[in-house]
C-alpha positions as CSV (number, residue, x, y, z in Angstrom):
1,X,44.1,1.4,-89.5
2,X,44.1,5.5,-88.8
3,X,41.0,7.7,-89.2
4,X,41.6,8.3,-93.1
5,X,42.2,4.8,-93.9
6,X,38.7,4.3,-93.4
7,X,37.2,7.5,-94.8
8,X,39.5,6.7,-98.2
9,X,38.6,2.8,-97.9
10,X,34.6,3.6,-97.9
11,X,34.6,6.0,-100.6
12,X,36.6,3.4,-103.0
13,X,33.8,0.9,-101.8
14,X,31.0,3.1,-102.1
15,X,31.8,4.3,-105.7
16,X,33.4,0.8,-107.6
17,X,30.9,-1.4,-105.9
18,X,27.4,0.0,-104.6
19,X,26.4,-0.5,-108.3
20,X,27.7,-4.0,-108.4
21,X,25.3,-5.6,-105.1
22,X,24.6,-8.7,-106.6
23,X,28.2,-9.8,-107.1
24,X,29.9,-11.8,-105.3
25,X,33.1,-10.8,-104.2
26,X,36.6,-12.4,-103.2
27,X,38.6,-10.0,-101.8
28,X,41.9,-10.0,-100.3
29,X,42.9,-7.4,-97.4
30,X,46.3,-7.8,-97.1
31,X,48.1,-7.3,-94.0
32,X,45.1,-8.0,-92.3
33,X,46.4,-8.4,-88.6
34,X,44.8,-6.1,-86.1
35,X,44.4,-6.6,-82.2
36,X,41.2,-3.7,-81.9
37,X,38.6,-5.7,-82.0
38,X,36.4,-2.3,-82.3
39,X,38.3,-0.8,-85.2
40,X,38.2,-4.4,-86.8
41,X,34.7,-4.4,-86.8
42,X,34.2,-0.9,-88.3
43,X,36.8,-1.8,-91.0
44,X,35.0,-4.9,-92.0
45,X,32.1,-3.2,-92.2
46,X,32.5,-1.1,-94.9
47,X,33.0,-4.3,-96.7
48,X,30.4,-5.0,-99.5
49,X,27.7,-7.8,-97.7
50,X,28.5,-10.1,-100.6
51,X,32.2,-10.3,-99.8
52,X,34.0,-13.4,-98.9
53,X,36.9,-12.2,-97.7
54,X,40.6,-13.6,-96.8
55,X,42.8,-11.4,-94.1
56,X,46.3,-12.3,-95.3
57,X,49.4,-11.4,-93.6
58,X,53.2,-12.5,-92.1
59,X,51.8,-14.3,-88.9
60,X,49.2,-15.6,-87.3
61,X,47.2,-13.3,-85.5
62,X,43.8,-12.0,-84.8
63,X,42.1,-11.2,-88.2
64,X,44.4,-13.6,-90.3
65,X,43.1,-16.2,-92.2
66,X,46.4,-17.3,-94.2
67,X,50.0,-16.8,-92.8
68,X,52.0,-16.0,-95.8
69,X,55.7,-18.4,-96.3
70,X,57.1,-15.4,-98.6
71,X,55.5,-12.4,-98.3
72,X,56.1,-11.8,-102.3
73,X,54.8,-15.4,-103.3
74,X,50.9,-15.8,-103.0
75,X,48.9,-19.3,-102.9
76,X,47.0,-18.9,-105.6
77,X,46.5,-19.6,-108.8
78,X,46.3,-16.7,-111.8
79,X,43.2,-14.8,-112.0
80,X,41.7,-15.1,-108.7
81,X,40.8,-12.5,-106.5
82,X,37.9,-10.3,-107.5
83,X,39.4,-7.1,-105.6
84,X,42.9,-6.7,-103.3
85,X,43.0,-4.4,-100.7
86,X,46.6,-3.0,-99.7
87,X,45.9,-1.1,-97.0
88,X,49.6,0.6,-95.3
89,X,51.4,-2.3,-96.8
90,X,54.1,-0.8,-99.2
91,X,55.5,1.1,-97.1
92,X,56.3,-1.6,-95.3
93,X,57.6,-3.9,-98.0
94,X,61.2,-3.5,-98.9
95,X,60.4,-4.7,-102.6
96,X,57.2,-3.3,-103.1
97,X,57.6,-3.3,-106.7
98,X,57.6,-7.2,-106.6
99,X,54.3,-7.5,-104.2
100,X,52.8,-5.0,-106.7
101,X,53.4,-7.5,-109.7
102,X,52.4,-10.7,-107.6
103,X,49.1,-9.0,-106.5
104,X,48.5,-8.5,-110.5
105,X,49.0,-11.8,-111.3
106,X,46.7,-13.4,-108.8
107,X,43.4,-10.5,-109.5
108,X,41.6,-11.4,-112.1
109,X,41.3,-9.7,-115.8
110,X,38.2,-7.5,-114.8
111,X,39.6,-7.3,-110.7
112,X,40.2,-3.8,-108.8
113,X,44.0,-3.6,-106.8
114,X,43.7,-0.4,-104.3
115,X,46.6,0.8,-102.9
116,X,46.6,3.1,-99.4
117,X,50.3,4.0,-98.7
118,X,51.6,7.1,-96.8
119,X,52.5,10.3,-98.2
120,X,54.0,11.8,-95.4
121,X,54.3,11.0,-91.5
122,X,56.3,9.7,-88.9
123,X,58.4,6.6,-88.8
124,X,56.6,3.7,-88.1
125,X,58.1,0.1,-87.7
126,X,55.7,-1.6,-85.8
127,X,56.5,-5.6,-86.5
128,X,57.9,-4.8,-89.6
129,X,59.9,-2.2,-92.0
130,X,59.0,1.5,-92.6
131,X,60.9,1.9,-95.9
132,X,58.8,4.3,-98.5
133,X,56.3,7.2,-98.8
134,X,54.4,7.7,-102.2
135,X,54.0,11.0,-103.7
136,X,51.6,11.8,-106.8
137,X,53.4,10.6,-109.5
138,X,54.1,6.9,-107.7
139,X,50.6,5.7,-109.4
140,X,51.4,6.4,-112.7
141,X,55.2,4.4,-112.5
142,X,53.5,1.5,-111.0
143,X,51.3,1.4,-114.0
144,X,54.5,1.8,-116.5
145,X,55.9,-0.9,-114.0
146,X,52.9,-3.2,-114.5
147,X,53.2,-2.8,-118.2
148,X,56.9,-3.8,-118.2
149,X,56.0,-6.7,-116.6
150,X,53.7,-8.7,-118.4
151,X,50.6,-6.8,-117.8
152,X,50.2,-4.9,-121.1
153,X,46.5,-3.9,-120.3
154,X,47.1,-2.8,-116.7
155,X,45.3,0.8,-116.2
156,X,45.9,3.4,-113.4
157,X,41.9,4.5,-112.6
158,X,42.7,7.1,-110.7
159,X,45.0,8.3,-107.8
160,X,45.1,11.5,-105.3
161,X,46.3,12.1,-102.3
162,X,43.7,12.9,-99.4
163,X,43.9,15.8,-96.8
164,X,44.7,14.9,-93.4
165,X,42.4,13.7,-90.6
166,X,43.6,14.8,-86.9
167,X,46.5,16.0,-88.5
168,X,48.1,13.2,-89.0
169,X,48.7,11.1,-92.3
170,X,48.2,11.9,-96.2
171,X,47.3,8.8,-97.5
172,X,48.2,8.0,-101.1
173,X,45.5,6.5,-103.2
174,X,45.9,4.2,-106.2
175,X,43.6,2.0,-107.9
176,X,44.4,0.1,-110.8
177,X,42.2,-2.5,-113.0
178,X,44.3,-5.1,-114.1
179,X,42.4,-5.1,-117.9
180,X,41.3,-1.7,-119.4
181,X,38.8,-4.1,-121.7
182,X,36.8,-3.8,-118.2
183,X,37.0,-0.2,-118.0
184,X,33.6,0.2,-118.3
185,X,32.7,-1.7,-115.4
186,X,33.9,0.9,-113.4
187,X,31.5,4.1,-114.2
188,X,32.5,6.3,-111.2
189,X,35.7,7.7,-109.7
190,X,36.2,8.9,-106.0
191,X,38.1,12.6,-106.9
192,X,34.5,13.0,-108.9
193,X,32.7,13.0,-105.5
194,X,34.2,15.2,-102.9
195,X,37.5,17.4,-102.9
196,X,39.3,17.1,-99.9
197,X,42.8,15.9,-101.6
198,X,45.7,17.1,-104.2
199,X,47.1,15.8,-106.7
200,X,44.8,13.9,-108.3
201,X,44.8,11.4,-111.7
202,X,42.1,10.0,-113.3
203,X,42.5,7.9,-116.6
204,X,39.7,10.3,-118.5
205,X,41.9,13.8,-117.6
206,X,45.1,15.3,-118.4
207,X,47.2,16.7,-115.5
208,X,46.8,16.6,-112.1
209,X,42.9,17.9,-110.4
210,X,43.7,20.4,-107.2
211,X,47.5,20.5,-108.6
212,X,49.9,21.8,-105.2
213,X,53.4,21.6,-105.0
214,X,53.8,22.0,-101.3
215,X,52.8,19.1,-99.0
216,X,50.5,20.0,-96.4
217,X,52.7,19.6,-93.7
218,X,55.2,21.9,-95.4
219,X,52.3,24.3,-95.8
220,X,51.6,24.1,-92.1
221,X,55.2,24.7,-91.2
222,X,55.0,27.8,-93.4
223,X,52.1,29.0,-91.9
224,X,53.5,28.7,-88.6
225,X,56.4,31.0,-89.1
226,X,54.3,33.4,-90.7
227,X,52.4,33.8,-87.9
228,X,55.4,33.6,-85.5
229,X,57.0,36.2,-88.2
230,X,53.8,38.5,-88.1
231,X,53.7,38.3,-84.1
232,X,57.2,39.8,-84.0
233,X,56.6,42.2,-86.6
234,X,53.6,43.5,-84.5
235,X,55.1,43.2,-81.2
236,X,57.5,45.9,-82.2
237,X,55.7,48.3,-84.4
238,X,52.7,49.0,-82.0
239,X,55.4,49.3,-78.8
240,X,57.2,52.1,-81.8
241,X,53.7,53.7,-82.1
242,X,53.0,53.8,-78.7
243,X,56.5,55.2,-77.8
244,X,55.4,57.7,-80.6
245,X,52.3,58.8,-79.3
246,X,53.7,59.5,-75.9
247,X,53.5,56.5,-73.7
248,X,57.3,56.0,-73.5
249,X,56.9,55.9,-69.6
250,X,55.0,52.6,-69.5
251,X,57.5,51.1,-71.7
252,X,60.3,53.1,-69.4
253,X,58.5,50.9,-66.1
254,X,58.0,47.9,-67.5
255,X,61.9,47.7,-68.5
């Protein structure tokens, strides 16, 4: 859990939800494990009140209420989890593409999956793997994937990836319905709201919204020699111009 995941996690909340108070949701946050009791608490939180929630993960541990045997084989039957949250998780499984399709086949028809995965960022093992990082166009294979696999009426609501927070991560979002019938459920979409991302998808546009082709951290880095470039640059021209207008000596002292 890093600053974004939460900023990312309550806008997806705030817009596919607030409108829909009176349901009752089961919803699956997967990879659940967490040993801050005070980020816990401001994760759950952002959590609909009507939620009955399951923290699933790969061992027992604070914030887990079902240890997984496989971590690509869920306990469920089809069609049951009203909205799957996968929070930092795929890039962490080695076959994400076979959690993706397991996570479809246990959410139901009308049910949301949202995805959080890194677009950038250092390497991070922790317990587990650090394997992938997801750039734009990942959303939009997944959904191809999903299609391939059973899931003919899978739809890829929208997807963008989110400035950075503390200058740290860019978090890839991606959140699919697993029937389009439903699509109507769903009236609002985050990139509608605020602007702080590139790249983004929605399934009512063409093209990418706030299209960039450098990643912000290579943008940084080229900022950064620009300025280091300009110093230089400066450093010598005003010592020339000084030189020029007669104050040769100081230069002549100081060497």
């Amino acid at each position: 859990m890093h600053d974004s995941s939460f900023v990312n996690l309550k806008y997806f909340f705030n817009e596919y939800f607030d409108h829909q108070e009176e349901k009752k949701l089961i919803v699956f946050d997967i990879g659940s494990q967490t040993s801050d009791n005070e980020k816990l608490k401001k994760w759950k939180d952002i959590f609909p009140k009507n939620t009955e929630y399951l923290g699933i993960d790969l061992v027992d541990a604070n914030n887990v209420d079902l240890v997984l045997n496989d971590p690509y084989v869920y306990p469920f039957e089809d069609n049951y989890a009203d909205v799957i949250i996968a929070n930092s998780i795929f890039e962490h499984s080695e076959f994400f593409w076979v959690l993706y399709l397991e996570l479809l086949r246990v959410l139901k028809p009308d049910g949301i999956l949202y995805i959080n995965a890194p677009s950038n960022g250092d390497f991070h093992r922790g317990s587990h793997v650090d394997v992938y990082r997801f750039y734009p166009d990942a959303g939009m294979a997944l959904e191809k994937w999903g299609k391939l696999n059973n899931f003919p009426k899978l739809l890829l609501l929208e997807s963008y990836t989110s400035k950075q927070i503390n200058k740290r991560w860019n978090d890839y979002v991606a959140i699919f319905l697993k029937n389009e019938k439903y699509v109507d459920n769903y009236p609002n979409r985050i990139i509608d709201k605020f602007n702080l991302f590139s790249n983004g998808i929605t399934n009512r546009n063409d093209g990418f919204i706030n299209y960039e082709v450098l990643t912000e951290d290579h943008q940084k880095l080229l900022n950064k020699n620009y300025i280091s470039r300009l110093n230089i640059f400066l450093r010598k021209n005003i010592k020339r111009m000084l030189m020029f207008l007669g104050f040769k000596k100081l230069f002549d002292k100081q060497s």
